[in-house]
N, C-alpha and C positions, 0 to 999 in steps of 0.2 A: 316415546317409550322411555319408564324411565331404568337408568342401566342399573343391574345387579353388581352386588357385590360378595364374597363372603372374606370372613376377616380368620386367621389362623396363627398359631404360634411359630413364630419364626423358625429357621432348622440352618445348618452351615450352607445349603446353599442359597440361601437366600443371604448373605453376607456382603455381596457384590450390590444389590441394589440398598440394602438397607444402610451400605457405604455412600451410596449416589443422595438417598433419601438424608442422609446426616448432614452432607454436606451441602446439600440445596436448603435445608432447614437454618444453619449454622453459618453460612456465608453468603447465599445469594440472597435467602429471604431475611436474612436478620441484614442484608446490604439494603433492603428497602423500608425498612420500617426502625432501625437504629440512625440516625440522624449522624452525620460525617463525626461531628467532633467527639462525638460519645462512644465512637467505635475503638478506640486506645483503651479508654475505663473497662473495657470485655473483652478486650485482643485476647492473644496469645500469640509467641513464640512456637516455628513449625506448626502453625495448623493444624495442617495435613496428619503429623503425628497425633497430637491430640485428639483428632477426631477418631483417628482409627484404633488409639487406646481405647478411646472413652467406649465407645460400640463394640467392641472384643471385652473390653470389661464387662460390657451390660449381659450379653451373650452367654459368656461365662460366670456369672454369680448367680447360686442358686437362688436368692432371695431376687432376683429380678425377672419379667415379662417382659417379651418383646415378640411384639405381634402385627402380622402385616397383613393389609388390606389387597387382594385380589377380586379383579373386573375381567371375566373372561381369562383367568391365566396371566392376566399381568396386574403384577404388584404397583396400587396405584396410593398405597400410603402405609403410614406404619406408627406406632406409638411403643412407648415404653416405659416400665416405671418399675418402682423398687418397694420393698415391703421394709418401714425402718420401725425400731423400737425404742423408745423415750420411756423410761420403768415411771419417771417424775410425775409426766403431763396426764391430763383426764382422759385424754383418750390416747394408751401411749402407741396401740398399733398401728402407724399411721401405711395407706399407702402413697405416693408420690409421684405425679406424671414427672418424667425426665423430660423425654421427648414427643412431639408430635405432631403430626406431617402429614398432609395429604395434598397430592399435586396439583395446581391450579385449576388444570381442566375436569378432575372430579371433585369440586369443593360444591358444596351448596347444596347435595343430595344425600346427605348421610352417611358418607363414608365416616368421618372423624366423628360423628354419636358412635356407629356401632363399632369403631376403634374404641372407644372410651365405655362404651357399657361393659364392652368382653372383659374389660381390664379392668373395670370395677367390681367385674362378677367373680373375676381370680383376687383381687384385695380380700374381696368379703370372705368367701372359701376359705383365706389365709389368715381371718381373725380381726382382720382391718376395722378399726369401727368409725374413720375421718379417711379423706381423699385430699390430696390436694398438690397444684400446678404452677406454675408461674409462665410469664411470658414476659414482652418487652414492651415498656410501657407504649411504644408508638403504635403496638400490634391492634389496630381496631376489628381487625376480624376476628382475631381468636380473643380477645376480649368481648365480643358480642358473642363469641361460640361457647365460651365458660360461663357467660350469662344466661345465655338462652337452656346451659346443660344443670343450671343447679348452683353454678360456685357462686360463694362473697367474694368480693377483694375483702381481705383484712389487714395486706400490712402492704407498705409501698417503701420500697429500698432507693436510697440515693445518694450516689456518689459525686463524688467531687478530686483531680487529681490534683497534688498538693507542688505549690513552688518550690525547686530546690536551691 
């Protein structure tokens, strides 16, 4: 059987998991697919704070969506993204995945497409006329899930920390 889902926009109480879901995204999984010595170049000082800014920020900006995936009543993933605007580039309304998560035991059946369509389908509504994500270069799953969903890679960032 395969299991249901439906996916919804986040609300205050869902704040406590979508805490659990940043933080499994942002330190356990980026601890497996960020390689030891590279984890300094994307640290941060308090963490912990960090993370629970960054997610009360997203929360509270009206130009952002944050939307979670429920299986039976429990929240088994969640995505988020923001609506930015470049007056310059060809297409300036872009929208932007921040984040996105889905927990290991519901990977592989569709949860994170129909994260990603709901949140394409609030871009486009909002004027969007480009999408676009990043992830960490080790990530071979969500690099075959942005392949399989439509994206290019176009630009590839790299750092290097410098001798003092």
């Amino acid at each position: 059987m395969v299991p249901t889902f439906e996916v919804r926009a986040a609300d205050d109480s869902d704040r406590e998991v979508l805490m659990s879901f940043h933080q499994s995204l942002y330190q356990d999984h980026r601890d497996e697919v960020v390689a030891d010595q590279d984890r300094p170049l994307i640290d941060y000082r308090d963490y912990e704070r960090v993370l629970r800014d960054d997610l009360l920020a997203l929360l509270d900006d009206p130009s952002s969506h944050v939307l979670v995936a429920e299986s039976q009543g429990v929240a088994v993933g969640y995505i988020t993204g923001r609506v930015t605007v470049e007056p310059r580039r060809v297409f300036p309304r872009r929208g932007v995945v921040e984040d996105w998560y889905v927990v290991p035991a519901s990977r592989g059946v569709g949860v994170g497409a129909s994260l990603l369509r709901e949140l394409e389908g609030r871009f486009t509504a909002a004027g969007c006329e480009v999408i676009e994500s990043a992830t960490w270069a080790a990530n071979d799953g969500a690099r075959r899930a942005h392949d399989a969903l439509g994206f290019r890679e176009i630009r590839v960032m790299y750092r290097k920390p410098l001798k003092r």
